[in-house]
C-alpha positions as semicolon CSV with decimal commas, in nm:
position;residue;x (nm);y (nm);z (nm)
1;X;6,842;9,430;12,635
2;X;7,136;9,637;12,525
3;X;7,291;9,618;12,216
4;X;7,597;9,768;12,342
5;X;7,753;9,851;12,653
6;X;8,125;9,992;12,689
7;X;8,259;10,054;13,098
8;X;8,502;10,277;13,225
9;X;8,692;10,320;12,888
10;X;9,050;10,469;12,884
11;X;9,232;10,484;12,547
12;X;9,557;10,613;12,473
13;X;9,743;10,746;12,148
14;X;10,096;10,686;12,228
15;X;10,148;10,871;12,568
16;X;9,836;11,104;12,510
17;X;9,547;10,982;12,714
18;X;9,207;11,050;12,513
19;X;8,980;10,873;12,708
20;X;8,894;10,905;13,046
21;X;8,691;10,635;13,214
22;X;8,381;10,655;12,895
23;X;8,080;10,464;12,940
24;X;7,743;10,443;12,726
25;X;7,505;10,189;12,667
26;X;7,274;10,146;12,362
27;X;6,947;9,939;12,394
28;X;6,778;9,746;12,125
29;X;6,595;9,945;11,871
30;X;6,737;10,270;12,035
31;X;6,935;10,573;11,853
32;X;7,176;10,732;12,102
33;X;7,297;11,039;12,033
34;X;7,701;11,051;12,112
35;X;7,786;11,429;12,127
36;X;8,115;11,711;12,206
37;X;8,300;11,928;12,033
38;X;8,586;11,872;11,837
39;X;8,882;11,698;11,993
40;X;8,643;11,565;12,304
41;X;8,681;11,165;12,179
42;X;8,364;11,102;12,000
43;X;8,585;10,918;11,740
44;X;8,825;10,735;11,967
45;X;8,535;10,619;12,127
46;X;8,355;10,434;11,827
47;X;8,718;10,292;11,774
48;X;8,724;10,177;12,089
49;X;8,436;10,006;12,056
50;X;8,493;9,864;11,711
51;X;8,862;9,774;11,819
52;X;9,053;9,963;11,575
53;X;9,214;10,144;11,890
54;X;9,190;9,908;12,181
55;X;9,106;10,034;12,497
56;X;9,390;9,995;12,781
57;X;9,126;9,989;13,050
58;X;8,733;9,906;13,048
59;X;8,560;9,687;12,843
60;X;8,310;9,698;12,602
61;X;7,999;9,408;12,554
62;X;7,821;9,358;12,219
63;X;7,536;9,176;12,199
64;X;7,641;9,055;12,563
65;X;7,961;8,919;12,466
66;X;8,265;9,045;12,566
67;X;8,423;9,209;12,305
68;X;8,752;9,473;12,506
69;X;9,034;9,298;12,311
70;X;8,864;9,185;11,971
71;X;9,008;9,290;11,624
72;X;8,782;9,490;11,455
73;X;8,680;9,244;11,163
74;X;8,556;8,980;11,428
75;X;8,323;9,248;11,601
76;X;8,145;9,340;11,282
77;X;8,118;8,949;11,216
78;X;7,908;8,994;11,474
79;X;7,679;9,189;11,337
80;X;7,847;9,542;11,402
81;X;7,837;9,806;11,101
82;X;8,055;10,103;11,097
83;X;8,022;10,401;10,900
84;X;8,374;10,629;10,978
85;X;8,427;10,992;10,934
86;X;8,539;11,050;10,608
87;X;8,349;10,781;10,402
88;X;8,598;10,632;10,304
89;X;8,429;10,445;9,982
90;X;8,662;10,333;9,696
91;X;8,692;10,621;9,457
92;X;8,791;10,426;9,154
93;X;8,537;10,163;9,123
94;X;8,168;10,257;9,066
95;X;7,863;10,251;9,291
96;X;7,736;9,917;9,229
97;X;8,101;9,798;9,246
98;X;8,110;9,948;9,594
99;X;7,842;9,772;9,695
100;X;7,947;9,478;9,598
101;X;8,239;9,483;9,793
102;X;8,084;9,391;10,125
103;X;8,026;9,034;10,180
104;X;7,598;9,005;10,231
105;X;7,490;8,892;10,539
106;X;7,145;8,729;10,545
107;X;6,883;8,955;10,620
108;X;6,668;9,275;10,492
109;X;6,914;9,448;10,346
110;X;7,052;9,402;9,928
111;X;7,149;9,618;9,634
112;X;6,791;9,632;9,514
113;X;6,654;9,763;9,864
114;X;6,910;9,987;9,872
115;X;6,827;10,157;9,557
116;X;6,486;10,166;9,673
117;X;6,569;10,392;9,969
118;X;6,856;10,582;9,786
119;X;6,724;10,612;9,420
120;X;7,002;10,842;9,341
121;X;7,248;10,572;9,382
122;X;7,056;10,372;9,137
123;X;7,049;10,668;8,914
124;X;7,437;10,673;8,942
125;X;7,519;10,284;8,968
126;X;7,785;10,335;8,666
127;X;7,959;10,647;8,806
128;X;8,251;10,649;8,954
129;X;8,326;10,681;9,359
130;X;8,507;10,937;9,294
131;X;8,258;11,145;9,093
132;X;7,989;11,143;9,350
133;X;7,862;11,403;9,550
134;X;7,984;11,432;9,920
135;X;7,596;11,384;10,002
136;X;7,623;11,071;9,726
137;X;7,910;10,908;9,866
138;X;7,746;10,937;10,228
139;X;7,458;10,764;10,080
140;X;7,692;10,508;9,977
141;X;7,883;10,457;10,280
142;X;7,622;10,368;10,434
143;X;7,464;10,144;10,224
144;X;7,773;9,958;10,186
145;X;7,734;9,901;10,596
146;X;7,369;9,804;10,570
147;X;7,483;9,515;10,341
148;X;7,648;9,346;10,624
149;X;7,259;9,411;10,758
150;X;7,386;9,462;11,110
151;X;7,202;9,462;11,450
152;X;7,377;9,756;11,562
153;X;7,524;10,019;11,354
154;X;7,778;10,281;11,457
155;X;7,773;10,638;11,231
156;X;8,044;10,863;11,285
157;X;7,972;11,242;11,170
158;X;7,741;11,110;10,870
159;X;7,588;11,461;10,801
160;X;7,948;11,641;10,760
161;X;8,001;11,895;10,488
162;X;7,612;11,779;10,325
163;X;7,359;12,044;10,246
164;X;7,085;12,049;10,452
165;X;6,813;11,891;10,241
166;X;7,067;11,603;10,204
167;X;7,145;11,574;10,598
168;X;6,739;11,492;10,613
169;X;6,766;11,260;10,365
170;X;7,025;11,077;10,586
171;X;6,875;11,184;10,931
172;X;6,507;11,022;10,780
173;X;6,722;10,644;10,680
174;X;6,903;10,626;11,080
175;X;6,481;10,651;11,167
176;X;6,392;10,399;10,943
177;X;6,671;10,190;11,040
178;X;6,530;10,222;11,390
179;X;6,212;10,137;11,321
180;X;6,342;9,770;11,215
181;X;6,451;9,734;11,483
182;X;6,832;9,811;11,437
183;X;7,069;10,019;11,700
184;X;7,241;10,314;11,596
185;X;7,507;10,489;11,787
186;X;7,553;10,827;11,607
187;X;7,840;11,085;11,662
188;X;7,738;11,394;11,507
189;X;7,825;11,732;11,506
190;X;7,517;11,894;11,415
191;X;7,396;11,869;11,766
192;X;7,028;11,987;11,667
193;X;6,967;11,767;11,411
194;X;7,089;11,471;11,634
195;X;6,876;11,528;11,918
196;X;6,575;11,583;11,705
197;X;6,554;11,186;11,615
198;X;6,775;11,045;11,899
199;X;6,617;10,837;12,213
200;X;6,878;10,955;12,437
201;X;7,233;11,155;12,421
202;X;7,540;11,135;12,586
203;X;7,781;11,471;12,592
204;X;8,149;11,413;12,581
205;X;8,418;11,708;12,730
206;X;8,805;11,648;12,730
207;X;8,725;11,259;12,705
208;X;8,489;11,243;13,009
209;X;8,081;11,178;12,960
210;X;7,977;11,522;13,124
211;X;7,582;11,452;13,045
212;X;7,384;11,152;12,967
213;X;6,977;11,168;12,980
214;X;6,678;11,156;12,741
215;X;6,764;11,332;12,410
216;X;6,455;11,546;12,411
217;X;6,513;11,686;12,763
218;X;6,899;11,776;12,620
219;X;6,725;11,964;12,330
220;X;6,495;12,155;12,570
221;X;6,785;12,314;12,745
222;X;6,881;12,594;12,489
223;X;7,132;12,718;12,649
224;X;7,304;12,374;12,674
225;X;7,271;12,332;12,361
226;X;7,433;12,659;12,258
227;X;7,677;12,600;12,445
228;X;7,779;12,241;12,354
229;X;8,058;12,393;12,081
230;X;8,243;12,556;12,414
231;X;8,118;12,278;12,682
232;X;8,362;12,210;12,970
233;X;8,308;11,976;13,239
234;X;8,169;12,218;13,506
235;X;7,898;12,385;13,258
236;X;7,766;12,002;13,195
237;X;7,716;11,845;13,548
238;X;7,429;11,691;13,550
239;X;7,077;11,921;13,697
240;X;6,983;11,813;13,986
């Protein structure tokens, strides 16, 4: 069953048209891999699909309902978490305050389980937002969307600006998240580490899907994968 579809998205900003006809899918229990350079629509897409920036064309399903013109609070009500470039957490009040801010949903996910997979939080439950680490207030960003314990959960560059011993920290909780059975849709930069613990990847160039196929055959092609900072359109049709 799929967790997620989205058809033939176009989205504008203003008169600048970002995307051009998107589509993905993401199945139950599956991390997909949504990939591009800067400026190819990684973002807009997860908006799209969230419905902070509604799509003028397309549509996009959830959980097999159709969700195109939803606001964005009614599609996590659904059971939709996002985690948005940026983090985004509330610098002023402390961790556990954070993580109280999200109204629970029933399910695996509570303060106490999250300081079992992110003991560091626990360590710094009194600190400030704002005094965290970047790799800390990832940690926490995400945690505060695992409270809503969503079915499908949609990161958008969570290993940006983190060391790498930190990005594995965060690459090893999307697996475990997986293997509970929850969908992730990822947008990451760090194209290696994506493909490394995704089921399947899409490649997005100027706001077109220019590759979609099993994650492990995208990391095989090395000079693909090289070349995904500089892709255009003709480098990334699909081998025959």
């Amino acid at each position: 069953m799929n967790m997620l579809e989205a058809e033939d998205l176009h989205t504008f900003y203003g008169k600048s048209h970002i995307l051009h006809g998107v589509g993905l899918t993401v199945g139950e229990g599956e991390i997909v891999a949504l990939l591009g350079r800067n400026g190819a629509g990684k973002t807009t897409t997860l908006r799209s699909i969230i419905g902070l920036t509604r799509a003028r064309q397309g549509a996009v399903r959830v959980f097999g309902q159709t969700t195109t013109t939803w606001p964005a609070y009614r599609i996590a009500a659904l059971g939709v978490g996002y985690v948005p470039e940026g983090r985004r957490i509330f610098a002023a009040l402390t961790v556990e305050e954070n993580l109280k801010v999200p109204l629970e949903r029933p399910g695996l996910w509570n303060i106490p389980r999250i300081y079992g997979l992110f003991p560091r939080l626990k360590e710094r439950r009194l600190s400030k937002g704002g005094q965290l680490s970047g790799g800390e207030q990832e940690m926490l960003a995400i945690s505060r969307a695992l409270l809503l314990n969503p079915r499908l959960l949609l990161l958008d560059e969570p290993s940006q600006g983190l060391a790498p011993l930190i990005v594995q920290d965060v690459l090893n909780v999307i697996v475990a998240m997986r293997k509970e059975g929850m969908s992730v849709l990822l947008v990451e930069q760090n194209v290696r580490a994506a493909v490394e613990i995704a089921d399947r990847a899409y490649v997005l160039d100027d706001g077109k899907v220019v590759y979609e196929g099993p994650a492990a055959e995208f990391a095989k092609d090395e000079e693909r994968v090289r070349a995904l900072a500089g892709a255009s359109a003709e480098k990334w049709e699909m081998a025959d």
